[in-house]
C-alpha positions as CSV (number, residue, x, y, z in Angstrom):
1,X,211.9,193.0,-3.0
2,X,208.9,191.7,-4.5
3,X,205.5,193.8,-4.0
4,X,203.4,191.2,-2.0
5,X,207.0,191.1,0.2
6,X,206.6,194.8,0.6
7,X,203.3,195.1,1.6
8,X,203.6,192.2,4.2
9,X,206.0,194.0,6.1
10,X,203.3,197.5,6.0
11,X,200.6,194.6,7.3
12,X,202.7,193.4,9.9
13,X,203.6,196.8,11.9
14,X,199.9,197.6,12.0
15,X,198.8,194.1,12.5
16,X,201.4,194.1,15.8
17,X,199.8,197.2,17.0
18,X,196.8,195.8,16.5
19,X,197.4,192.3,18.4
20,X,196.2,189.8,15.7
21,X,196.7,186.6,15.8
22,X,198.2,184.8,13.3
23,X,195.1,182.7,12.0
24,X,193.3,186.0,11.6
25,X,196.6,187.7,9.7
26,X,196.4,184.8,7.2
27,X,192.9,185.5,6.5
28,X,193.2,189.1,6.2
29,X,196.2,188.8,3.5
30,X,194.8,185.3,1.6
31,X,193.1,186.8,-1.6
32,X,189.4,185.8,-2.2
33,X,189.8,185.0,-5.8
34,X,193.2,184.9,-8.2
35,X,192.0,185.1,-11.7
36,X,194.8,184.7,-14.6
37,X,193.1,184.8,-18.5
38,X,194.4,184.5,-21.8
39,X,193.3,187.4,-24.3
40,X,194.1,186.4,-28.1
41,X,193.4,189.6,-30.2
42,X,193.5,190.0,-34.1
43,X,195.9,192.8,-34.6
44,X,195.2,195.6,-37.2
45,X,197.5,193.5,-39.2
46,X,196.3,190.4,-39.0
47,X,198.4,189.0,-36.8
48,X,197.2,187.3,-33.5
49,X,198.6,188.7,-30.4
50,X,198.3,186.7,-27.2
51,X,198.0,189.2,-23.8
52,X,197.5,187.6,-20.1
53,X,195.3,189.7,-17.8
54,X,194.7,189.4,-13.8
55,X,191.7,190.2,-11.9
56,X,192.6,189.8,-8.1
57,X,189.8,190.1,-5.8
58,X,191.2,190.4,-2.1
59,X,188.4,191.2,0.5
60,X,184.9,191.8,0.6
61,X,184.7,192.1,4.2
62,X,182.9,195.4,4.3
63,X,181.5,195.6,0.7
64,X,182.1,195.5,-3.2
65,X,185.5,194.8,-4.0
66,X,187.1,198.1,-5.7
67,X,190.2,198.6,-7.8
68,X,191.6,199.6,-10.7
69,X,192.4,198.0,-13.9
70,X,195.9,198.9,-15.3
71,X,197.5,198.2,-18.9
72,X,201.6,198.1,-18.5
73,X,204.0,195.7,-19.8
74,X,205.5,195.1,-16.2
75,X,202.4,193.8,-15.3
76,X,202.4,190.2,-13.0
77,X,200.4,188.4,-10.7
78,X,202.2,189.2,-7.6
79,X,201.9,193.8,-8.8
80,X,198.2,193.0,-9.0
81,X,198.5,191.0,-6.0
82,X,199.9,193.5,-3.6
83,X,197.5,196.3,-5.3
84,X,194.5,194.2,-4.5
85,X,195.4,194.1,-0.5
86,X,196.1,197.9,-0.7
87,X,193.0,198.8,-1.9
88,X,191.5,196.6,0.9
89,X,193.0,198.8,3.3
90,X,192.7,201.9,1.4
91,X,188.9,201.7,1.4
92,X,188.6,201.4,5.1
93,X,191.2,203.9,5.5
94,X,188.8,206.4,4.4
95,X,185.9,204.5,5.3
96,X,184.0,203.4,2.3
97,X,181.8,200.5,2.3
98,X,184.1,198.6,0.1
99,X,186.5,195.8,-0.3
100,X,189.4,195.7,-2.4
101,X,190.6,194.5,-5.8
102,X,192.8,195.2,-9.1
103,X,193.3,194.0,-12.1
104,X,195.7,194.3,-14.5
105,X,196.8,193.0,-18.7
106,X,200.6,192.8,-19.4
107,X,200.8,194.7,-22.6
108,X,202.4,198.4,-23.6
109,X,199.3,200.1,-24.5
110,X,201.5,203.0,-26.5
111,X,202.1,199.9,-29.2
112,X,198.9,199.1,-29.7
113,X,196.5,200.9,-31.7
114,X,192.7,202.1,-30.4
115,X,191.1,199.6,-32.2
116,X,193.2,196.6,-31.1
117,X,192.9,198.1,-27.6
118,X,189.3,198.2,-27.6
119,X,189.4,194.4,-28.6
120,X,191.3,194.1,-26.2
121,X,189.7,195.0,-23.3
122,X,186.4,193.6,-24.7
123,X,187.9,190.3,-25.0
124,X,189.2,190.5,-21.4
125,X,185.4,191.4,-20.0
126,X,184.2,188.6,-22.1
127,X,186.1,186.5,-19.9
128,X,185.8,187.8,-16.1
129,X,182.2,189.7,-16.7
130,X,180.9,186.8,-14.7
131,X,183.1,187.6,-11.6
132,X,182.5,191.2,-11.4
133,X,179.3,194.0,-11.5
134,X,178.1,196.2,-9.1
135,X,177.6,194.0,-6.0
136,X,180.6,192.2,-6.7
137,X,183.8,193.9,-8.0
138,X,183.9,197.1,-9.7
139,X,187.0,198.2,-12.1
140,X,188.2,201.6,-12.4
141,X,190.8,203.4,-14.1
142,X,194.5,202.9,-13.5
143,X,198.0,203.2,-15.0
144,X,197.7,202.7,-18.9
145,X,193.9,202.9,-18.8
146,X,191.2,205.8,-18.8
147,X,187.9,207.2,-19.0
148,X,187.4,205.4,-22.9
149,X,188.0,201.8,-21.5
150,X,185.7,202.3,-18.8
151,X,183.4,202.7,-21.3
152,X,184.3,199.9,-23.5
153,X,183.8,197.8,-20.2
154,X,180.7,199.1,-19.2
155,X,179.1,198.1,-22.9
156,X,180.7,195.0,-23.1
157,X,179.4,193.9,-19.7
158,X,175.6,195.5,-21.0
159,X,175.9,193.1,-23.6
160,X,176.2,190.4,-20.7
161,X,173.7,191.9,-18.0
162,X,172.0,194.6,-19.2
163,X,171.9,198.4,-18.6
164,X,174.3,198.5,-15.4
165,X,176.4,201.8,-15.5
166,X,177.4,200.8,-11.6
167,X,179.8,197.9,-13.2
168,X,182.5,200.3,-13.6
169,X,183.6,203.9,-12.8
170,X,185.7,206.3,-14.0
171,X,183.3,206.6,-17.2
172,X,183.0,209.4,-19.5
173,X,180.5,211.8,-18.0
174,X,178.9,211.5,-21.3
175,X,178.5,208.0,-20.6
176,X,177.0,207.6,-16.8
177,X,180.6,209.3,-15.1
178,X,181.0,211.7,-12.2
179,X,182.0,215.1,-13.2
180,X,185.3,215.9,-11.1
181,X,186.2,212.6,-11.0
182,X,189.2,212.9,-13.4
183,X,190.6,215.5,-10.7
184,X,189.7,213.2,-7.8
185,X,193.2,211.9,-7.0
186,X,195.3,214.9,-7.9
187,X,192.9,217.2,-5.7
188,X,193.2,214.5,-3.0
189,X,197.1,214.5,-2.7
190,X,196.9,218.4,-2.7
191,X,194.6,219.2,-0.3
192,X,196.2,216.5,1.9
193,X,199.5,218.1,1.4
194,X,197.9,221.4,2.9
195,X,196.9,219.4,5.5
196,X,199.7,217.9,7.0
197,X,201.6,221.3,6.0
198,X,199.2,223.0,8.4
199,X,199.8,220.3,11.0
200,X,203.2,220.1,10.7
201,X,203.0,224.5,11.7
202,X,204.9,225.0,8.4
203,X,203.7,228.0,6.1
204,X,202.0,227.3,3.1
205,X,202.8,229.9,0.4
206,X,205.9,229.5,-1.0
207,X,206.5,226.4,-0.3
208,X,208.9,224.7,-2.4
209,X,207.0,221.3,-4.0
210,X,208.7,218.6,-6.6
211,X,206.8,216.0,-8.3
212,X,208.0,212.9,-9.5
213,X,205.2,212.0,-12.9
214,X,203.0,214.5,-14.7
215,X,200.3,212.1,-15.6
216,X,196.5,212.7,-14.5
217,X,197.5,212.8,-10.8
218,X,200.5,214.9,-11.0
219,X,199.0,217.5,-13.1
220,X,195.8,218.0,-10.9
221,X,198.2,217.9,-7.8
222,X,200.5,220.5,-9.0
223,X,197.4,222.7,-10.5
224,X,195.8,222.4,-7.0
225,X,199.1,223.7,-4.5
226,X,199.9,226.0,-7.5
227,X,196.4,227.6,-6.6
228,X,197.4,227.5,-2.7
229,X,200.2,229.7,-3.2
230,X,203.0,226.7,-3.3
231,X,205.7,227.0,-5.9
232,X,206.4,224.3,-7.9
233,X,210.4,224.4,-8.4
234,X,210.3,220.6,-10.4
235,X,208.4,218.6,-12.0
236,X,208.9,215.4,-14.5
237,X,207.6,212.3,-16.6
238,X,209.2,209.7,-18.1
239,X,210.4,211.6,-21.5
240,X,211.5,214.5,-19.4
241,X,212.4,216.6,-16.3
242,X,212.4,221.0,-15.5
243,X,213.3,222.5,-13.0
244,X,213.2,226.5,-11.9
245,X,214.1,228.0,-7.9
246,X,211.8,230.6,-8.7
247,X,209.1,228.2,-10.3
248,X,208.0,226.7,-13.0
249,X,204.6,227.5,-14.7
250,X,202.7,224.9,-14.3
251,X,199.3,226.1,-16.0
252,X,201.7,226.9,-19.2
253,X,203.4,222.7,-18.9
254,X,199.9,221.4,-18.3
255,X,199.1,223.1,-21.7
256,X,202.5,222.1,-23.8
257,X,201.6,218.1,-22.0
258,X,198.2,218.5,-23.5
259,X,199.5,219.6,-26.9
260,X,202.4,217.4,-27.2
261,X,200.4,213.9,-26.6
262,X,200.7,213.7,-22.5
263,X,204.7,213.9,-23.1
264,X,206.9,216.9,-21.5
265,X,209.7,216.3,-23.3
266,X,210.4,219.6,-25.9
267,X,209.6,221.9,-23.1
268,X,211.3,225.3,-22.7
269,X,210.1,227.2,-19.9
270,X,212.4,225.6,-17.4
271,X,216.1,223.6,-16.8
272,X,216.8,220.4,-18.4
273,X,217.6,218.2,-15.1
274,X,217.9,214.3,-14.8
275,X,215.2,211.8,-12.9
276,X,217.7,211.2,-10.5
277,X,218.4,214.9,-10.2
278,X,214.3,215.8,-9.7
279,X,214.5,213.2,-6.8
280,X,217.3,214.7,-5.3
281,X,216.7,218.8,-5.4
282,X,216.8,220.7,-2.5
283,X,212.7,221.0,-1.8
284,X,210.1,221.0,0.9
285,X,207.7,219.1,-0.4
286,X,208.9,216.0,-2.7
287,X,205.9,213.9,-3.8
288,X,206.6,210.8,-6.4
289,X,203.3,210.6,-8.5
290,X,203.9,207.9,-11.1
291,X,205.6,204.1,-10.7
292,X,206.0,202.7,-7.6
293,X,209.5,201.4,-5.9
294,X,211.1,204.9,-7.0
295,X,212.6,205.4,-3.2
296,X,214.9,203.0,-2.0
297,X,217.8,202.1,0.4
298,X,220.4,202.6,-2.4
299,X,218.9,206.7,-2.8
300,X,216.7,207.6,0.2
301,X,220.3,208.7,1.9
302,X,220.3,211.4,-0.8
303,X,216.6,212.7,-0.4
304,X,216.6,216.3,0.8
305,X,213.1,216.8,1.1
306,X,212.0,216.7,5.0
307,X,208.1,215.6,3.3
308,X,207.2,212.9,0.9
309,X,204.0,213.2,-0.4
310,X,203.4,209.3,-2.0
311,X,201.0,210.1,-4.5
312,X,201.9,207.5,-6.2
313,X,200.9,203.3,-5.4
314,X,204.0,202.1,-3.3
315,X,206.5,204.5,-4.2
316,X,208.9,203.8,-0.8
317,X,210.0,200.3,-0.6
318,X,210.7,199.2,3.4
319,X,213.8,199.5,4.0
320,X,213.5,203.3,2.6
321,X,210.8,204.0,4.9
322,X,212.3,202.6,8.0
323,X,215.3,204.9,7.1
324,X,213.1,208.4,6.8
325,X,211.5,207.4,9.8
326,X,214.2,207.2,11.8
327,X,215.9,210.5,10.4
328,X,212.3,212.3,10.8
329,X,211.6,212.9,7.4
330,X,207.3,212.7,7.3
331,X,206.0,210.4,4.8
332,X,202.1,210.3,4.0
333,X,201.1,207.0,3.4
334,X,200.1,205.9,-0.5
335,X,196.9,204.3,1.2
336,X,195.5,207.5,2.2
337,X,197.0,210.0,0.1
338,X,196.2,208.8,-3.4
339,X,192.4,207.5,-2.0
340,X,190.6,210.5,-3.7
341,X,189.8,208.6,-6.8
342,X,188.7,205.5,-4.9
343,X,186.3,208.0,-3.1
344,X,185.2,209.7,-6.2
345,X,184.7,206.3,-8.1
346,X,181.8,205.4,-5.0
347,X,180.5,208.7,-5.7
348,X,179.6,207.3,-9.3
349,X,178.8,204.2,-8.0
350,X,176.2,205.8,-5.8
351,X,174.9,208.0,-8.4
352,X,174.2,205.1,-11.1
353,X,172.4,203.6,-7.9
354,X,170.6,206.3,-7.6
355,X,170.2,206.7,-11.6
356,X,170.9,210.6,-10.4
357,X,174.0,212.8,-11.4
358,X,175.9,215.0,-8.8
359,X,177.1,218.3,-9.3
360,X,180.8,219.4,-8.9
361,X,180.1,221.2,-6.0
362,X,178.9,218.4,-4.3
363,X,181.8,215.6,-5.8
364,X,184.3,218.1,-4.2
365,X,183.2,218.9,-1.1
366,X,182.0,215.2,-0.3
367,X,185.6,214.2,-1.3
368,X,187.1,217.2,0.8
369,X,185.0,216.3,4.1
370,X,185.9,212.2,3.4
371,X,189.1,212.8,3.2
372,X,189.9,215.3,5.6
373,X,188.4,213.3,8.2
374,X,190.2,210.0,7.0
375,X,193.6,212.4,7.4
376,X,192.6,213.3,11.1
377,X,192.2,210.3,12.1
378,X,195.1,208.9,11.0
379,X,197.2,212.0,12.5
380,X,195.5,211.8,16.3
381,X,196.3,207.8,15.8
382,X,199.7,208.3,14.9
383,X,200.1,210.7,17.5
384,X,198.5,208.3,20.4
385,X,200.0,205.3,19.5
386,X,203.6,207.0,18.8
387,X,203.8,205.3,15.3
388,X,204.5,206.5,11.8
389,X,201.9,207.7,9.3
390,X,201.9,205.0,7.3
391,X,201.5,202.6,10.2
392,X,198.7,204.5,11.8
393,X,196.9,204.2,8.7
394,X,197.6,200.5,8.7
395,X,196.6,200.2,11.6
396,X,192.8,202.1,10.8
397,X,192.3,200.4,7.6
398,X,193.4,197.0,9.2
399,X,190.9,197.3,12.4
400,X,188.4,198.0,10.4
401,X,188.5,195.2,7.8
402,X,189.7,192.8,11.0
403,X,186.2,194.7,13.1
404,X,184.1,193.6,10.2
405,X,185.8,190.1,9.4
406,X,185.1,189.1,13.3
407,X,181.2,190.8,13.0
408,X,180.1,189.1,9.7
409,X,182.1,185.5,10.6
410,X,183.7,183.5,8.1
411,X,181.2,180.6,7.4
């Protein structure tokens, strides 16, 4: 099933709940703007390498569209499609005065040196920088891109503009970032873990956690319920996979990923298991945090967890989801679990406004009270309206988007 297939089917329960009409569910889902470029880029070599990029701006019902900007080779239209939409909803999930977007260049990013990347991605700016900036469309960082793009963006746009550090977020904090914004995601999913824990009257310490990707957001999420008491029991990337009943040592792994270029393959302090394997163990907690479509009908039969934590963008396809929630296995929803760094990113947006830098205090109790809010909500909606998680935040992100469509008109 294709991603924009996916996420129609998410649109529709809410949007049924909701009582919209068709004419207004077309204009909800129609995309603003589809932008496909061509990026040809001198390699080191000398060769010239032709990349396609997307910029996909969805809604701008209720401000700036916001979204991420991702480097993969799987990238297509329809990914950056579906990811635009989500973001659209994600934003008013939590309630941030922002639309949504993405943006995305087909390319492996491991193949390519830092030069040619930085060509790149100045290339790309050279040819959308017109159709984004603060008021318009911000980029962030996503899969494949980090803190070091943003700030090849943000000086290739200057070169357009002038000094605009609001263009794009996820800087340096060197260069105009937010400090604890790097954490922002990871520190999102665990606290809303705790949360729905607490809800769900199930003790915290020692509780048994497995996460799917040990990336940014896996390794701030497994740092943060490490430090609540949780034990970690498996954890796993794309080169490799541990796991340990009486836990693994997470502080030691996030130190052997740092020294061994972001990889955990080579490590030692747990038991070699298999992806399939990590998905599968007997845990309390199972939260994917890396590529999306990992749980489907073909394995969700074989999930033992009785929690999924979707850290990751669309981890569950449908027909996955329909089958944990009729078994009673809790999902939280992708569109308000991973919003921490969409909440962080207008925290630097607000602060290069305001040409005035926040404190990490400040980032992370803003982000706590945001999201914690955003979680109750969705939990006494889901709760009234005898729905799912992910459909009560649907259904939240949705109204509010539909709310300020019918308010502003559509001249």
């Amino acid at each position: 099933m294709r991603s924009s297939e996916a996420n129609r089917i998410y649109f529709d329960r809410a949007a049924d709940q909701l009582d919209l009409n068709e004419n207004m569910r077309q204009l909800l889902l129609t995309p603003r703007r589809e932008v496909q470029v061509q990026i040809p880029v001198e390699l080191d070599s000398g060769a010239i390498a032709t990349f396609i990029g997307y910029r996909v701006q969805h809604n701008n019902a209720r401000g700036p569209m916001k979204g991420g900007l991702r480097y993969h080779s799987q990238v297509d239209l329809d990914e950056i499609r579906a990811l635009a939409s989500l973001m659209t909803w994600k934003t008013a999930v939590v309630n941030i005065p922002y639309g949504g977007a993405k943006g995305g260049i087909a390319l492996d990013p491991t193949s390519l040196s830092t030069r040619e990347l930085e060509r790149v991605t100045r290339r790309f700016v050279d040819n959308v920088h017109d159709l984004i900036g603060p008021d318009v469309d911000i980029p962030a960082p996503d899969m494949g891109t980090s803190s070091e793009v943003m700030a090849w963006i943000m000086n290739q746009y200057d070169k357009f503009h002038g000094f605009s550090p609001a263009c794009v977020t996820g800087k340096p904090v060197e260069y105009h970032g937010l400090p604890g914004r790097e954490e922002a995601t990871g520190r999102g999913v665990g606290l809303l873990t705790l949360k729905l824990l607490s809800r769900l009257g199930r003790r915290i310490p020692g509780t048994r956690v497995a996460i799917q990707g040990f990336g940014n957001v896996g390794t701030h999420t497994a740092k943060f319920l490490r430090d609540a008491e949780c034990r970690i029991i498996a954890v796993g990337d794309a080169t490799a996979n541990f796991h340990s009943e009486k836990g693994l040592d997470v502080l030691e792994m996030i130190r052997y990923v740092h020294s061994n270029g972001g990889a955990l393959a080579g490590y030692k302090g747990g038991d070699a298991i298999s992806h399939q394997e990590l998905l599968f163990c007997n845990c309390d907690v199972l939260i994917p945090a890396a590529l999306g479509g990992v749980l489907t009908s073909e394995n969700a039969g074989h999930i033992k967890a009785p929690i999924i934590i979707e850290a990751a963008n669309a981890p569950t396809n449908p027909a996955a989801d329909a089958f944990f929630d009729e078994i009673g296995v809790t999902v939280l929803p992708d569109i308000l679990c991973n919003a921490g760094g969409v909440t962080a990113s207008w925290f630097e947006w607000v602060q290069n406004r305001q040409h005035y830098q926040w404190g990490m205090n400040r980032v992370r109790q803003e982000l706590d009270r945001i999201l914690g809010e955003a979680f109750e909500q969705v939990w006494q909606l889901a709760s009234t309206k005898k729905v799912s998680l992910r459909t009560a935040a649907f259904m939240l992100g949705v109204g509010r988007v539909h709310r300020a469509t019918a308010l502003g008109g559509i001249e």
